[in-house]
Structures are given as C-alpha cells and as structure tokens.
C-alpha positions in Angstrom: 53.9 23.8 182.9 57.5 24.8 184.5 56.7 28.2 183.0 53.8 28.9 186.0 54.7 28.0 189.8 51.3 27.3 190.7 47.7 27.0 189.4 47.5 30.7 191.0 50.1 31.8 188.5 48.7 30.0 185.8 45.0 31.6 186.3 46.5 35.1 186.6 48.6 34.7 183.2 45.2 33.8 181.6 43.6 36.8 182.8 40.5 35.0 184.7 42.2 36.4 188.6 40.4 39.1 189.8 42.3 42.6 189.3 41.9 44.2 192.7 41.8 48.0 192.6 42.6 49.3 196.2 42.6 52.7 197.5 43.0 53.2 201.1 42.6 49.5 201.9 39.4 49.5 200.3 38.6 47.7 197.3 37.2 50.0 194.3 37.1 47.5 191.7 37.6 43.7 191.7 37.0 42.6 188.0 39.2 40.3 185.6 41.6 42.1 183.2 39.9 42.2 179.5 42.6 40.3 177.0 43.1 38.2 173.7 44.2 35.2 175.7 42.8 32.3 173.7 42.7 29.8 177.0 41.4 31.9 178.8 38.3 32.3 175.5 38.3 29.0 175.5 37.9 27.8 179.4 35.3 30.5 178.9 33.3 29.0 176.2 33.6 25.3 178.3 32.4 26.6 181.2 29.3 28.0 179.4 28.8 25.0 177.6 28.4 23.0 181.2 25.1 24.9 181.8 23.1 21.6 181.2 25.3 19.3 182.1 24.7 16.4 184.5 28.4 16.3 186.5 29.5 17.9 189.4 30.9 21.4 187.4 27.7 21.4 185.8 26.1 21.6 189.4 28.9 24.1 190.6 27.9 26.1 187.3 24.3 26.0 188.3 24.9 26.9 191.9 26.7 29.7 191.1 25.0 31.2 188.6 21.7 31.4 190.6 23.2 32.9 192.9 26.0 35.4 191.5 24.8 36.0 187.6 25.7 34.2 184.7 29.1 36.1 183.8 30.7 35.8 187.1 29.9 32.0 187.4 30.8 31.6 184.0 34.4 32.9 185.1 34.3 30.8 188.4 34.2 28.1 186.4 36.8 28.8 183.9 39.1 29.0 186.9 37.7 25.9 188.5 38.7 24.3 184.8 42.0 26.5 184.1 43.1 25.1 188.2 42.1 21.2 187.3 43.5 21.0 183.7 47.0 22.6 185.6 47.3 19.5 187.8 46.3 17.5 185.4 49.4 18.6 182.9 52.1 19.6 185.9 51.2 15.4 187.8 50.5 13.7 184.7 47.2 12.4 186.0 44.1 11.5 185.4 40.5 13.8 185.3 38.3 12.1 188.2 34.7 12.8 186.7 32.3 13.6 189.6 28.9 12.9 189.1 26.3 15.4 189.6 25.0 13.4 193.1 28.6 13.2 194.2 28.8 17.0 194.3 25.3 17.7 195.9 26.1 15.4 198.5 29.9 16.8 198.9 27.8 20.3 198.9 25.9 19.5 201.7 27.7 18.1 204.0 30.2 21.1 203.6 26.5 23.0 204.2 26.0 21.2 207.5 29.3 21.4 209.2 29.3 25.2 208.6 25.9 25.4 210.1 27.2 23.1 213.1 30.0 25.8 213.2 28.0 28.9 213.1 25.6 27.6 215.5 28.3 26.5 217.8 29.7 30.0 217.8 26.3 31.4 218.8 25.9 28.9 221.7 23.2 27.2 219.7 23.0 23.5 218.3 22.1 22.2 215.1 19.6 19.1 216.0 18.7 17.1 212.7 14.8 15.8 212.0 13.9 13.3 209.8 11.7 14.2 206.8 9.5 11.6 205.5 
C-alpha cells in the first residue's frame, strides 16, 4: 500500500473519485471515469450485494440509495469499502463490524447536533418531546 499516499489516492487510481469537469468555476460534469479496473468492478459488485444486509454499510447503502439512485450509492459505497479495506492493509488492523442499530443511532445523533446547529444559526432552539 506504499504505492498510494492516502485512501484519496488509492480511490482515484481505482477510478470511483469523481472527475470534475470545470469551466469558468463552474462544474459541468462531476461523474467517475469509466475503466477496466477490476477493484474498482469488484468494490462495485460488494457494495450492491449489501442491499439486504443487516450492518451499518448495508444501512448507509439503504440511505443513500433512497435518497440519490441506486448507481450513485452503489459508488458511494464502493468508496466507503475501497477507504476501509486501505486502512485496513496500510495499519494492519482489524475490520470493526458495525451493526445496523449502531449506525442508525450514530446517524441520528449526527442528525440532531446539525439540527441544534442550524437552529442555532437562525436564533431558534431545538426543544426535544417525548413520544410515547
């Protein structure tokens, strides 16, 4: 893993970094460059296959694709992957499995402080009710 300075690098070798086409400072088009790269096929194909799967990608699959279309969660993913199995090889550690839960509560909570944030900034506040 020498060969790539950071996960960034390693993503963008595969092909799965968007390919920003600018003109005048404004972006034309932002989509990933089409290759042969096999690892970036196959961080493809395990992304798609997390579509039923009960752990924390699987929810971030989910999420994403309701909201952004199959194809460009299915490369979200792939990069999420490509990013963890990088620090995985370059510290010699470890995959941590999150469970589905984990990541819905780690979801909201992000969720809740950005509301808390947003209302902040319109001189608002965020005041939580119980639901029974």
């Amino acid at each position: 893993m020498h060969r790539w300075k950071t996960a960034k690098h390693f993503v963008s070798w595969m092909g799965l970094s968007p390919n920003n086409k600018i003109s005048g400072g404004a972006i034309l088009s932002s989509k990933t460059i089409k290759t042969k790269n096999r690892a970036k096929q196959t961080f493809k194909m395990a992304a798609f296959s997390l579509t039923n799967a009960k752990s924390g990608l699987g929810a971030f699959y989910r999420r994403l694709r309701s909201r952004l279309g199959a194809p460009k969660a299915m490369t979200a993913t792939a990069i999420k992957l490509a990013v963890i199995f990088y620090n995985m090889l370059k510290t010699k550690t470890a995959y941590r499995t999150q469970t589905q839960e984990e990541y819905d509560q780690a979801y909201s909570q992000r969720s809740l402080k950005s509301l808390n944030r947003r209302a902040k900034q319109l001189g608002m506040m965020v005041i939580p009710i119980e639901v029974t």
